[in-house]
C-alpha positions, -999 to +999 in steps of 0.1 A: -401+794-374-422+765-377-409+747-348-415+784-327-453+784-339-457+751-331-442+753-293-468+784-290-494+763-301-482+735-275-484+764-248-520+774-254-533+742-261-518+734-224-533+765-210-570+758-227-570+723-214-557+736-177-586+764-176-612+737-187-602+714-161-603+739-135-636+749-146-651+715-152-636+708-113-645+739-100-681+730-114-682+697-101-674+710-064-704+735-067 
């Protein structure tokens, strides 16, 4: 179980930090 929650966690954490960066280089560009 633990080891489940904490690959989710992994996975979002990713995704956040993937969004952000787009953002932050989509910002950048404009």
């Amino acid at each position: 179980m633990p080891k489940d929650n904490i690959s989710t966690a992994l996975t979002v954490l990713f995704a956040f930090l993937i969004v952000i960066a787009f953002f932050h280089q989509w910002i950048l560009t404009y």
